[in-house]
Backbone as XML, in Angstrom:
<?xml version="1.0"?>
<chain id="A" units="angstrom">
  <residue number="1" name="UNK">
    <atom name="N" x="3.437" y="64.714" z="5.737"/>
    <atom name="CA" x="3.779" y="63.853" z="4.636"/>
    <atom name="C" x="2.771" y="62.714" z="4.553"/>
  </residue>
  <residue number="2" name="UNK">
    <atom name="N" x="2.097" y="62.349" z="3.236"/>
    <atom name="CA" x="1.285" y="61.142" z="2.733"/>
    <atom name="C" x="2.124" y="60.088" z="3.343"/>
  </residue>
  <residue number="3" name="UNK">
    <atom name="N" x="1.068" y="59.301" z="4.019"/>
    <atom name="CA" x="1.546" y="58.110" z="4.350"/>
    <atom name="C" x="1.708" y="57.053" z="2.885"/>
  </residue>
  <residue number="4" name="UNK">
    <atom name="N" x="2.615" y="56.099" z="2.509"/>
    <atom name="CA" x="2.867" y="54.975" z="1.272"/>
    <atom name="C" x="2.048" y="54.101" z="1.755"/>
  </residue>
  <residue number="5" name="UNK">
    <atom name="N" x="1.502" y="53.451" z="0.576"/>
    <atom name="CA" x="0.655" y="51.889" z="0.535"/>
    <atom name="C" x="1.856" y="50.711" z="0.757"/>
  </residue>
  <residue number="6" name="UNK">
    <atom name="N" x="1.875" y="49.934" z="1.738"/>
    <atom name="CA" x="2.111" y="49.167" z="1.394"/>
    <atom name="C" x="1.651" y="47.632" z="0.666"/>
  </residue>
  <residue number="7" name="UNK">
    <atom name="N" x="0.807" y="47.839" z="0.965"/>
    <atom name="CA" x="-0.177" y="46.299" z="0.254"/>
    <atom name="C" x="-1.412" y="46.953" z="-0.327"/>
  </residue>
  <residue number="8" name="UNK">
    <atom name="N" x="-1.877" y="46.033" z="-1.017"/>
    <atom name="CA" x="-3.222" y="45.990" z="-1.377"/>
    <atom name="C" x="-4.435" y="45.213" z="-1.182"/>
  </residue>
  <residue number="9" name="UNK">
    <atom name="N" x="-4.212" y="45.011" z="0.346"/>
    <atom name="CA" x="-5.023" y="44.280" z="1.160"/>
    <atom name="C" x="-6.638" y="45.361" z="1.096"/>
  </residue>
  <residue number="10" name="UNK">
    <atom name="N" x="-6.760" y="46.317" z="0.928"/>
    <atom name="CA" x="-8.001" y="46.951" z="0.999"/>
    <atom name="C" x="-8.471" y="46.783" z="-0.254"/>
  </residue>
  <residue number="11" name="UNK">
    <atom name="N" x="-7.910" y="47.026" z="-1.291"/>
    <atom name="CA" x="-8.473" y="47.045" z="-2.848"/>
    <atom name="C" x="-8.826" y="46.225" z="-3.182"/>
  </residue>
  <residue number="12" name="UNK">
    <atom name="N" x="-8.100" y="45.355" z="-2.430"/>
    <atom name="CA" x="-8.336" y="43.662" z="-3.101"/>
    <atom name="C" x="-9.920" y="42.919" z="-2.423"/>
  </residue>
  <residue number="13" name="UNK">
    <atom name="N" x="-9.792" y="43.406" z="-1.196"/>
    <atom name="CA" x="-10.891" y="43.180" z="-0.609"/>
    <atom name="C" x="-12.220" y="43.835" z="-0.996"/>
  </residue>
  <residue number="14" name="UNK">
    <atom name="N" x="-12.019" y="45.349" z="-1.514"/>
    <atom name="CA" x="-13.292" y="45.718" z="-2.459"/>
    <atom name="C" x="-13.790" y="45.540" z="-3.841"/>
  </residue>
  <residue number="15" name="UNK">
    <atom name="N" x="-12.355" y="44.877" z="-4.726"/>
    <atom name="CA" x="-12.528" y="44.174" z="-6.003"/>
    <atom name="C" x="-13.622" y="42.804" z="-5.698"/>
  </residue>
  <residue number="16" name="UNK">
    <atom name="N" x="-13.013" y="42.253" z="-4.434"/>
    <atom name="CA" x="-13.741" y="40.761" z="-4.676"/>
    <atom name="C" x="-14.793" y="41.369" z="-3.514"/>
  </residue>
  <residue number="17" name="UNK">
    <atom name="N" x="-15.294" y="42.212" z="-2.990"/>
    <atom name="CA" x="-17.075" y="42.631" z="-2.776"/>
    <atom name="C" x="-16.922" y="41.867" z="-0.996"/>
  </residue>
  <residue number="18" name="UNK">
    <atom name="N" x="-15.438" y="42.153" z="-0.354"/>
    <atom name="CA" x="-15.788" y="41.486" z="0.948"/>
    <atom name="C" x="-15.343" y="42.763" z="1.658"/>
  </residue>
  <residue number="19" name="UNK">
    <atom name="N" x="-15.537" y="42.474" z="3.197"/>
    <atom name="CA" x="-15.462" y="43.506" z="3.759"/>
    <atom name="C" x="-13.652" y="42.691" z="4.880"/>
  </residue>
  <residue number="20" name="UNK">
    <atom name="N" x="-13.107" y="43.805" z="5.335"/>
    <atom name="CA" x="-12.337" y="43.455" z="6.715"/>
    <atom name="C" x="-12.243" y="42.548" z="7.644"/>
  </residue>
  <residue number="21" name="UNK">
    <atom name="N" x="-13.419" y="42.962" z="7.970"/>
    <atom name="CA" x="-14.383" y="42.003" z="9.225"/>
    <atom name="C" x="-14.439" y="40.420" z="8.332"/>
  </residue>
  <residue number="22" name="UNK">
    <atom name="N" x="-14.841" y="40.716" z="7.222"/>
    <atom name="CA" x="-15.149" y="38.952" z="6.348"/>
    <atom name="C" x="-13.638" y="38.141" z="7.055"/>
  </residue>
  <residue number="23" name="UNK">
    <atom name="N" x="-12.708" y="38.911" z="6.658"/>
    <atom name="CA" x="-11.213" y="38.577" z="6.250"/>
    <atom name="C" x="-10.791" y="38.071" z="7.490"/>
  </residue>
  <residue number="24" name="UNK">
    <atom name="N" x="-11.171" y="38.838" z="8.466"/>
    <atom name="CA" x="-10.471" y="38.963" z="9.802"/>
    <atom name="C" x="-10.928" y="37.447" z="10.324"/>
  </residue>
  <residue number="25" name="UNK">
    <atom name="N" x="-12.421" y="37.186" z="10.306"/>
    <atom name="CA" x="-13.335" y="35.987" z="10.919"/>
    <atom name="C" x="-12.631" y="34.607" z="9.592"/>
  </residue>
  <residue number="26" name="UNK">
    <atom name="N" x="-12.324" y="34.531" z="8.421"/>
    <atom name="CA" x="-11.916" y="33.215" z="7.971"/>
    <atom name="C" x="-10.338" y="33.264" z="7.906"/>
  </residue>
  <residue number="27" name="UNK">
    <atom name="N" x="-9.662" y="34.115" z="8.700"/>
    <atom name="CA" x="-8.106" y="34.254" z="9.205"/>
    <atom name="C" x="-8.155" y="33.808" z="10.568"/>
  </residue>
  <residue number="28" name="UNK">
    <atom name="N" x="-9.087" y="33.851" z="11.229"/>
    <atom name="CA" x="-9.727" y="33.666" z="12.545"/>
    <atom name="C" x="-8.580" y="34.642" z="13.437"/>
  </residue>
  <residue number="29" name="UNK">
    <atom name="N" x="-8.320" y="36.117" z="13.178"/>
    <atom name="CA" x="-7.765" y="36.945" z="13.546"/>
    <atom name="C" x="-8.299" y="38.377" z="14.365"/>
  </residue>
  <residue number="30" name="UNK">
    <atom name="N" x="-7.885" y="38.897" z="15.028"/>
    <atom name="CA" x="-9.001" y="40.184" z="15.423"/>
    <atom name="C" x="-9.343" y="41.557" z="14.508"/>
  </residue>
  <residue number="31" name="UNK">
    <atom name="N" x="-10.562" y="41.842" z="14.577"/>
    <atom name="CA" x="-10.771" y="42.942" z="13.481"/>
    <atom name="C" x="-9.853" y="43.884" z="13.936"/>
  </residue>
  <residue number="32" name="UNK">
    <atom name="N" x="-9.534" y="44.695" z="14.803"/>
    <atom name="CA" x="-8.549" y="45.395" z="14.571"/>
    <atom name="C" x="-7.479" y="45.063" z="13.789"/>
  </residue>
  <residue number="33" name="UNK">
    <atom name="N" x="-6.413" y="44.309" z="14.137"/>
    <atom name="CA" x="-5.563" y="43.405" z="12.895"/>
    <atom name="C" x="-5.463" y="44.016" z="12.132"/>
  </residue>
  <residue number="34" name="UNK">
    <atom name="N" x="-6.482" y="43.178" z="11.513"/>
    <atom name="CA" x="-6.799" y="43.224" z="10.057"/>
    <atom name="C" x="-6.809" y="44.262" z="9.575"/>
  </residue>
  <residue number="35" name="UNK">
    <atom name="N" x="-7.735" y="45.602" z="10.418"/>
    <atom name="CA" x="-7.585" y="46.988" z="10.142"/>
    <atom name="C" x="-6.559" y="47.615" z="9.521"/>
  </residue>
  <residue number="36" name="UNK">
    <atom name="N" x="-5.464" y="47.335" z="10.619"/>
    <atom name="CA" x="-4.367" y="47.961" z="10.514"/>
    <atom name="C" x="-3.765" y="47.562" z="9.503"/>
  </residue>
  <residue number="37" name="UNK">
    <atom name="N" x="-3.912" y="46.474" z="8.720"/>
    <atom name="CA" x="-3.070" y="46.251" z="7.261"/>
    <atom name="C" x="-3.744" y="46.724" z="6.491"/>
  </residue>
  <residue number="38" name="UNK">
    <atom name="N" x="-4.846" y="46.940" z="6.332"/>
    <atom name="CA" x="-6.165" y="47.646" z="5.349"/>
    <atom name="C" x="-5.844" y="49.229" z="5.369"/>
  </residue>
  <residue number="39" name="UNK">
    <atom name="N" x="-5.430" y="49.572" z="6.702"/>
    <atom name="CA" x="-5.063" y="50.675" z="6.164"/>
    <atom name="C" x="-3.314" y="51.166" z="6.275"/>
  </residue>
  <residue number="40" name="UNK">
    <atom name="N" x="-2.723" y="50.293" z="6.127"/>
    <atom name="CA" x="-1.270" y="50.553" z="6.132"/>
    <atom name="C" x="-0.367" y="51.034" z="7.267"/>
  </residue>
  <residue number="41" name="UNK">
    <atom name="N" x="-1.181" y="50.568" z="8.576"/>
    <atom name="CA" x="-0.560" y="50.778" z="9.702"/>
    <atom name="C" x="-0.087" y="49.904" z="10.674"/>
  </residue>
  <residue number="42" name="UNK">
    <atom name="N" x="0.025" y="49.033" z="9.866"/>
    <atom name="CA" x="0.634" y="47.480" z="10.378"/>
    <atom name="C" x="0.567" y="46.637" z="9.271"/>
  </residue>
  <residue number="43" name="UNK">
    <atom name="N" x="2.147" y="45.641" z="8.678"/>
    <atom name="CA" x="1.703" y="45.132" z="7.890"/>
    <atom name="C" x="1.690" y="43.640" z="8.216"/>
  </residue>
  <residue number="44" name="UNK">
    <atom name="N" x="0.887" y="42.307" z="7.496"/>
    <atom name="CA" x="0.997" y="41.163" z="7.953"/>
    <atom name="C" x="2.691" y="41.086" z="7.555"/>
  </residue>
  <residue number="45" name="UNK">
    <atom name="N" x="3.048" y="39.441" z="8.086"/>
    <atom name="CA" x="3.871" y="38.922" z="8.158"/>
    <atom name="C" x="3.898" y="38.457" z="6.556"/>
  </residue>
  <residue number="46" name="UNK">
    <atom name="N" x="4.820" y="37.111" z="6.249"/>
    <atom name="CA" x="5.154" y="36.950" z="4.765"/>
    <atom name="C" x="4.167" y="35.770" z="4.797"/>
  </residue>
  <residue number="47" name="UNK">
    <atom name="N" x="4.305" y="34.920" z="5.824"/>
    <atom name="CA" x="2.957" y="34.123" z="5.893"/>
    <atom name="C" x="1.842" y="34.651" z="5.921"/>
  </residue>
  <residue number="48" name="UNK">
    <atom name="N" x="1.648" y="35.344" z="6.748"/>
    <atom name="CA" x="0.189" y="35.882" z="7.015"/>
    <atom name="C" x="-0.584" y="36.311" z="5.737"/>
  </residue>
  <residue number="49" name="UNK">
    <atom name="N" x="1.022" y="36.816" z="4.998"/>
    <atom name="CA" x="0.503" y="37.600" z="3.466"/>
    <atom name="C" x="-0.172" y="36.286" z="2.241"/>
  </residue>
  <residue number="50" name="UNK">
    <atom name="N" x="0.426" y="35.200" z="2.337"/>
    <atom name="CA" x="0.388" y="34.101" z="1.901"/>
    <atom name="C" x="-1.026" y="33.355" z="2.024"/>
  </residue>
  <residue number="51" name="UNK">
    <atom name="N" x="-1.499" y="33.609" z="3.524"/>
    <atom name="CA" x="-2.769" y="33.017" z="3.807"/>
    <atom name="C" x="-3.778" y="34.026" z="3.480"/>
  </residue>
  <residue number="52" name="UNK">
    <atom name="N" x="-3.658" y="35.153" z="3.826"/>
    <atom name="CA" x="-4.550" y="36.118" z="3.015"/>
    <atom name="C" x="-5.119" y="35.833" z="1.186"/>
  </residue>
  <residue number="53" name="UNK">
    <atom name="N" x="-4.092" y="35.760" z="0.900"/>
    <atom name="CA" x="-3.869" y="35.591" z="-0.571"/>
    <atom name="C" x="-5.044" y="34.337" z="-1.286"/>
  </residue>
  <residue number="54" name="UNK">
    <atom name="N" x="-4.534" y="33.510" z="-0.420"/>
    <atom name="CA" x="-5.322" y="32.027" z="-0.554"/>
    <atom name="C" x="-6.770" y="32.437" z="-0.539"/>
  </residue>
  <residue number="55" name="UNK">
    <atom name="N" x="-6.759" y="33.141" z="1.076"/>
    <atom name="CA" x="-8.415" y="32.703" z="1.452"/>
    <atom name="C" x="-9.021" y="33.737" z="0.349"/>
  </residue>
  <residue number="56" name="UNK">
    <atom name="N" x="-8.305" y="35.152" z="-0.318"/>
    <atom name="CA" x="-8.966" y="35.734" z="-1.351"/>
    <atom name="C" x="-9.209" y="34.914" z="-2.581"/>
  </residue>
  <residue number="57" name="UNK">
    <atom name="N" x="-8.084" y="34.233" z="-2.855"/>
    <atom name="CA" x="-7.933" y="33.664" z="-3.995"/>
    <atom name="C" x="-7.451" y="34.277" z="-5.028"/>
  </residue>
  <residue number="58" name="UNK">
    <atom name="N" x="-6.106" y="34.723" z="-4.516"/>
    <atom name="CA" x="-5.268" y="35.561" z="-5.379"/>
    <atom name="C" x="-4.010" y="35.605" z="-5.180"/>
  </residue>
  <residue number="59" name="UNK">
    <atom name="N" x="-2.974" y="35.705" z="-6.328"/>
    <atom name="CA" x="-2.089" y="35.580" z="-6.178"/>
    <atom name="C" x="-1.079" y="36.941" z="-5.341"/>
  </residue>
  <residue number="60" name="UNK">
    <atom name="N" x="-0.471" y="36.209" z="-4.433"/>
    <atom name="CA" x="-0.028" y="36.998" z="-3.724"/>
    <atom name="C" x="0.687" y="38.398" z="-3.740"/>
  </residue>
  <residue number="61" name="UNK">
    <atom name="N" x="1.309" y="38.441" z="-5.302"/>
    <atom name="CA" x="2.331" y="39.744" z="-5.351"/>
    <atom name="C" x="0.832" y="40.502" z="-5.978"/>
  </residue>
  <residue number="62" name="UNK">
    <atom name="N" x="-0.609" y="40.241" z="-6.138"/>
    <atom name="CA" x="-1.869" y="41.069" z="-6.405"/>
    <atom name="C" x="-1.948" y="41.940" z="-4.916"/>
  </residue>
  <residue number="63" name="UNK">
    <atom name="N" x="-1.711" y="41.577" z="-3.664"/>
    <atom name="CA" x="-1.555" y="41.802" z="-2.462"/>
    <atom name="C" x="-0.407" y="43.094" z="-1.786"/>
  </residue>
  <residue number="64" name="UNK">
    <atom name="N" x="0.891" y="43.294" z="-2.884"/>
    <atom name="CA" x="1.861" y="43.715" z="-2.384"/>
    <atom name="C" x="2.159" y="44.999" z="-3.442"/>
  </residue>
  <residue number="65" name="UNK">
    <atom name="N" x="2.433" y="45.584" z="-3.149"/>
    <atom name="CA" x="2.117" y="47.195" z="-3.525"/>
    <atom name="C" x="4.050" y="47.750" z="-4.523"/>
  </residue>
  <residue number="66" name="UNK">
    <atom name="N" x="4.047" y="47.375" z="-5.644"/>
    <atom name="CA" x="5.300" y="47.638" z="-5.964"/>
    <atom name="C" x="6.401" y="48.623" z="-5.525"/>
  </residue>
  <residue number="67" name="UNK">
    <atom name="N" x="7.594" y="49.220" z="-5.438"/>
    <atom name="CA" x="7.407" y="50.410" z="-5.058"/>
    <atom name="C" x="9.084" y="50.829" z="-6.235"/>
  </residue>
  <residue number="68" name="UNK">
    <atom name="N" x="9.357" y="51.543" z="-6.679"/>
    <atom name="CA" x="10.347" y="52.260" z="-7.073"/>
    <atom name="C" x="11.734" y="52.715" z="-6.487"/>
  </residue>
  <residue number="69" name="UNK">
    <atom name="N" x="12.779" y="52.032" z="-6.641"/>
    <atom name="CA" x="14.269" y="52.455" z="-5.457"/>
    <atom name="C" x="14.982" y="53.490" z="-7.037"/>
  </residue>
  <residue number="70" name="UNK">
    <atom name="N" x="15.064" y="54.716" z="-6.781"/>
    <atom name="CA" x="16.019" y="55.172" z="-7.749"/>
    <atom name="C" x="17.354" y="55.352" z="-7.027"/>
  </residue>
</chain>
């Protein structure tokens, strides 16, 4: 089974032309980390999501991946 997106911590990071590693060093966090939310195998916290957001310069629900409850 396809793993679900939860964020859009990777897209967002290739819209605005930065890499992981950028993200990880002005979060002052470890590149792995960061990895793991980039690719949906760990997600940040609600803060963490918050400071991400900032240091992109974007609003945060741009970050969070909608999802559908039927």
């Amino acid at each position: 089974m396809k793993k679900k997106a939860k964020n859009r911590i990777k897209a967002v990071l290739v819209e605005k032309g930065k890499t992981s590693v950028w993200l990880a060093e002005e979060l002052q966090m470890s590149k792995n980390t960061v990895s793991k939310w980039c690719t949906n195998t760990m997600q940040p916290t609600m803060e963490t999501l918050f400071e991400i957001a900032e240091v992109l310069n974007v609003n945060v629900q741009e970050l969070i991946v909608a999802t559908v409850v039927k």
